[in-house]
C-alpha positions as CSV (number, residue, x, y, z in Angstrom):
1,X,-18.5,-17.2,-23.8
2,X,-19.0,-19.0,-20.8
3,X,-15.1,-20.1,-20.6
4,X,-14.8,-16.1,-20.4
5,X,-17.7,-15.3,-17.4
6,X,-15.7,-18.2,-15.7
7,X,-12.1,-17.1,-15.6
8,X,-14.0,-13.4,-14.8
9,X,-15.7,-15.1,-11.4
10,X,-11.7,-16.5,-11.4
11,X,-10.3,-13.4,-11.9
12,X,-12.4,-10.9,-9.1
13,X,-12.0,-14.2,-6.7
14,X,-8.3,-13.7,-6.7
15,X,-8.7,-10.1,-6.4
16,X,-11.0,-10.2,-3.4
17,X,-8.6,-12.6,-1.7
18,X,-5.5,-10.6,-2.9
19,X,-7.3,-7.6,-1.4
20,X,-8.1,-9.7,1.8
21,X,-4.4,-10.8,2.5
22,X,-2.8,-7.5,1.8
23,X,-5.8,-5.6,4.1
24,X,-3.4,-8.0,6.6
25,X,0.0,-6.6,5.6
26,X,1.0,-3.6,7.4
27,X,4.1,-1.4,7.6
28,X,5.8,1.6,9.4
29,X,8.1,4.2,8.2
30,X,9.5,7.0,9.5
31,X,11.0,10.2,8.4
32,X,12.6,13.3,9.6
33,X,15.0,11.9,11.8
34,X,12.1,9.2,12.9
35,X,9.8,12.6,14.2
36,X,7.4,11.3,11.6
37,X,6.4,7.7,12.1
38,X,3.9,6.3,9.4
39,X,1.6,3.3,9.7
40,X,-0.3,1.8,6.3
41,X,-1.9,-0.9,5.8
42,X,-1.9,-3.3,2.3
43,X,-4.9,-1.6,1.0
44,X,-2.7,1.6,1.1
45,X,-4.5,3.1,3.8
46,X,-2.8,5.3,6.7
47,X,-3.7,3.6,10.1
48,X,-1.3,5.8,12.2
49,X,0.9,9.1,12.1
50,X,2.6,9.9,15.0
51,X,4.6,13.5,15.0
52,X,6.7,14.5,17.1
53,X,5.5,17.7,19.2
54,X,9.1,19.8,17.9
55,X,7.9,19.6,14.4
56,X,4.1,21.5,15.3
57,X,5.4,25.0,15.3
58,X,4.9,27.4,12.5
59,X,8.4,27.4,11.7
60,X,8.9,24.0,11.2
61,X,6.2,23.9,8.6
62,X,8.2,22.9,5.5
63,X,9.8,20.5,7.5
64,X,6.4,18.9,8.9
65,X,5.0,18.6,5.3
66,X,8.0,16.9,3.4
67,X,9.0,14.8,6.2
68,X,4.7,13.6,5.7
69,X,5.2,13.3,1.9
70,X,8.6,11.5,2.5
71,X,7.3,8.8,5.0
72,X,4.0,8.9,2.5
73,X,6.1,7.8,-0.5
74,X,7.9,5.1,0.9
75,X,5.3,3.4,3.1
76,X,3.2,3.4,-0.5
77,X,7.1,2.3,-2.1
78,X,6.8,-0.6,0.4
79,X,3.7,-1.8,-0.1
80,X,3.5,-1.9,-3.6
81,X,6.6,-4.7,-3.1
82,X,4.7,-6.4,-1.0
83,X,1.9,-6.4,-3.4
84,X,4.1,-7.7,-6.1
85,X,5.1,-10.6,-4.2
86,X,1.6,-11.3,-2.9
87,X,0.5,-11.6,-6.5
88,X,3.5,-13.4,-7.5
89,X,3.0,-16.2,-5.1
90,X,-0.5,-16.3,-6.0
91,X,0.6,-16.8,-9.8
92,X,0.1,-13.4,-10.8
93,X,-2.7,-12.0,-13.2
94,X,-4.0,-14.7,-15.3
95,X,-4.2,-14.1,-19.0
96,X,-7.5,-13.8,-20.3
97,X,-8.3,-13.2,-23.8
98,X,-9.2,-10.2,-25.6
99,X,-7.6,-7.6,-22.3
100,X,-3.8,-8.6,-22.9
């Protein structure tokens, strides 16, 4: 039982440092002909959008909102890589017991 609390403690220690090295990582997309520019952090949170002033009219709408989802899906695309590599230099998840 206490071989399991321990790789627990183990386990949320490499997740808080995981979580601390990827809070580091940041990336930038852009979409609609690079009128949307996208900034997100590791932690998959948008630090920066930038849109161009052409794309704030009311006939641009449709345009505005999938160029956001577009530059939103591969910012998230890119991060998840580099959250797969993160955890694969750190070893990846360990197996404990009883969650496999």
């Amino acid at each position: 039982m206490f071989n399991k609390l321990k790789q627990f403690k183990d386990l949320r220690s490499q997740a808080k440092d995981l979580q601390g090295k990827l809070a580091a990582e940041s990336i930038t997309v852009n979409s609609a002909g690079g009128k949307i520019i996208m900034t997100m952090d590791g932690n998959l949170t948008m630090t920066a959008l930038a849109i161009d002033p052409e794309l704030l009219t009311p006939d641009k709408k449709d345009k505005l909102e999938n160029g956001i989802k577009d530059a939103h899906a591969e910012a998230v695309k890119k991060i998840q890589r580099i959250m797969a590599m993160k955890m694969k230099d750190m070893g990846g998840l360990p197996n404990i017991g009883g969650l496999s």
